[in-house]
Structure formats: structure tokens, C-alpha cells
N, C-alpha and C positions, 0 to 999 in steps of 0.2 A: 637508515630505515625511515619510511612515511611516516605520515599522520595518522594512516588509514590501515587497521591491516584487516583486509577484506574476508570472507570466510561464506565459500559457496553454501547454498541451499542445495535442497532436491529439485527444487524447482531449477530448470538451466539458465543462467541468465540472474537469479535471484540472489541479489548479494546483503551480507548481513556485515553492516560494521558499525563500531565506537565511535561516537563522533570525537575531536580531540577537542583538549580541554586544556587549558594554561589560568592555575589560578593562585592569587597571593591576599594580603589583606586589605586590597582596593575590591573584591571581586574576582570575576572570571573573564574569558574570553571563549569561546564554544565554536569548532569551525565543523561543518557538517559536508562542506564541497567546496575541491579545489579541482579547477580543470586539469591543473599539473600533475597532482598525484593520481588523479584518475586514470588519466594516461599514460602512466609512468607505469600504471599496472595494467596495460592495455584492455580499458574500460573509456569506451569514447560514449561522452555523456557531455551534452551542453547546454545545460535547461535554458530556455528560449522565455517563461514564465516560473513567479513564485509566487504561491497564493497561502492564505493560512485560514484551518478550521477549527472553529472553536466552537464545543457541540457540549451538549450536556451529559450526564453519565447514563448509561444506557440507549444512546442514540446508536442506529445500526445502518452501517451504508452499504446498499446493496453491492452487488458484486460487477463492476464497471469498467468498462476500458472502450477503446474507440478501433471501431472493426475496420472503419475505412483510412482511416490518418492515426497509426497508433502509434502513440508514445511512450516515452521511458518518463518514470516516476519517481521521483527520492523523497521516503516519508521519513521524518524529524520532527518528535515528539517535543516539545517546547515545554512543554503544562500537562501535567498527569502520566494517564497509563490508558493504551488501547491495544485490541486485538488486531493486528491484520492478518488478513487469509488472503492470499496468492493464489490465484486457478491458472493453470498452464492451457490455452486455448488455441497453441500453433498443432494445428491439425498432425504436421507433420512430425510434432516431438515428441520423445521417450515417454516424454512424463505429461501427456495431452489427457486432458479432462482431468487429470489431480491435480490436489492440492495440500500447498502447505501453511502453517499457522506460526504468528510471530509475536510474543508480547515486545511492546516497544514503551518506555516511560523518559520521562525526562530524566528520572532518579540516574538510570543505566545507560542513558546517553545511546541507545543503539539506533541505527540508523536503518532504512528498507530502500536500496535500491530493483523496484521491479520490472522488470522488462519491456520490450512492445508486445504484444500478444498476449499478454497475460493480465487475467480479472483483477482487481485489488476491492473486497469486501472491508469494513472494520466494526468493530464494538468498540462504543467510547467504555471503560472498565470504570474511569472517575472523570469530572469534567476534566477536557481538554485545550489543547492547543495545539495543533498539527501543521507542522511545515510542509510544501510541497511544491517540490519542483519537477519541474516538467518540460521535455524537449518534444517539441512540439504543439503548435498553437491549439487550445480547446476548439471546440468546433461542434456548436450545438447540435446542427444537422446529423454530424459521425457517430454520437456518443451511442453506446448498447451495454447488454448486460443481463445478468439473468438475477431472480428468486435467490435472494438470502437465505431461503429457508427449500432451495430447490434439492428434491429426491436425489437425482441421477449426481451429484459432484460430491452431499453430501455435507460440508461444510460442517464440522461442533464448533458453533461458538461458543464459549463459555456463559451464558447465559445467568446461568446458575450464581455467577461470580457479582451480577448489578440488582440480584434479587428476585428472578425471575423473568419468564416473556412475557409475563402483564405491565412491567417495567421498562421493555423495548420502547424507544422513540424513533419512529422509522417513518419517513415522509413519503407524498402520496406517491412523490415519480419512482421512488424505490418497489412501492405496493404495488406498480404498476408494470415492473419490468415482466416480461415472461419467463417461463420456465425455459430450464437448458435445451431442451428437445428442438425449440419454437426457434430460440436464438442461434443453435449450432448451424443452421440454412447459411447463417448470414459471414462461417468464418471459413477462409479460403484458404 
């Protein structure tokens, strides 16, 4: 048996796993991606980039993915506890314009690999530390995304949970995205 034992979402493409863990009285060792076992479960995934977020608790990140160059995402909670919400945005799938909600912390070691076509929003829940890899080069030109707080998808984030939305820390390019309506032009 893997490292990894993976466990579909609603969302297609949206895989939910444990990262593995080997620990003794030196410490630990924590593996969250191997290209071997990915593939072994026919999951091809080769992040090209790894970057890490470290946001304070109630930081909210709009709902973003890359309309023209889209990538696959693998979020690993390092420090603390956050909300991610998956929006399914392949026009042509089952499950297009919903979404699903994932708590992920360091504690539970779960990991979010999200698809190409699909939004990935978050709520920091306590400060954080977020891993994240990525097949596919960022591309400031590509990036899109719509309203954290947009009608039409819907989105609960737990809000309630950092103390309220006067408590949200959400930056201006997020305040800036459009609504779903505005942004759905842009996905083919």
C-alpha cells in the first residue's frame, strides 16, 4: 500500500488526502508529494513551482484560478487551520458552478489537491502557513476569479468561526475581483 490513500470529492478531479508522516523521538518527517505514488494512482501531477502563505487569522482569499494557463494546485497546511472552497468552473462538468468546502490544519495533516479549472477561495481560521504547489508557471497576465462573497456560487464560509466579517482581512485585488456573472464570459 502508498503513502497516500486519496479519497474523491464532489468536485471531479478534487482529491482529499493525509499527508504521510514517520515520527520517533528525534521529531518527524511529513511527505505531502511524491511524483511516484501520484502516479501509481493515476494522478499526473508535476508541480513546476512551490510557494508558501503565511496570512493572519481571518485573512480571506478570493476565489482564483487561471482562465488562460490553468493549473493544478496541492494545498498543505504547514501552521494552523484554513477553510478552502473548490468552485468547479469547466463549463462542461457535472458539477459546473458548485462548490465544495474543505477544512485542512496542520493538526490532521490533510492535504487539497485541486484541479485545472477550478476556483480555490480560503479563510485563514487561525494564523497560518500554507504550502502550495503548482504545475504550471503563475502568470500575472492569466490570473481571474470572482467575489468571495459572490450571489450566484454561493460560497459559506465560516465566518462565524474568526469572529465575524468585521474581522475579515481581504486585500484590495481580492475586493476587486468581479462578480461570477462578469467573470463566467471569460471561461471556455
Amino acid at each position: 500500500m502508498g503513502q497516500f490513500a486519496f479519497e474523491k470529492t464532489k468536485i471531479e478531479g478534487a482529491l482529499l488526502f493525509k499527508s504521510f508522516g514517520a515520527f520517533d523521538e528525534r521529531g518527524g518527517l511529513v511527505k505531502d508529494y511524491s511524483m511516484y505514488e501520484f502516479a501509481a494512482c493515476g494522478i499526473h501531477f508535476q508541480p513546476t513551482e512551490t510557494y508558501f502563505l503565511k496570512r493572519a487569522k481571518g485573512s480571506l482569499t478570493g476565489n482564483r484560478l487561471q482562465v488562460r494557463k490553468p493549473q493544478i494546485r496541492l494545498f498543505s497546511v504547514l501552521e494552523g487551520a484554513v477553510f478552502n472552497a473548490v468552485t468547479d468552473l469547466r463549463p462542461h462538468s457535472p458539477t459546473y458552478k458548485k462548490w465544495e468546502g474543505f477544512r485542512l490544519s496542520a493538526e490532521d495533516g490533510m492535504c487539497l489537491l485541486v484541479p485545472k479549472g477550478c476556483a480555490n477561495g480560503s479563510l485563514r481560521l487561525t494564523d497560518s502557513l500554507v504550502s502550495v504547489k503548482s504545475e504550471g508557471i503563475y502568470d500575472p497576465s492569466a490570473p481571474n476569479g470572482f467575489l468571495w462573497n459572490d450571489k450566484t456560487i454561493g460560497i459559506n464560509y465560516p465566518i462565524d468561526e474568526i469572529g465575524g466579517v468585521e474581522r475579515l482581512v481581504i486585500s484590495q485585488k481580492d475586493l476587486d475581483l468581479p462578480p461570477f456573472e462578469r467573470m463566467e464570459a471569460h471561461l471556455v
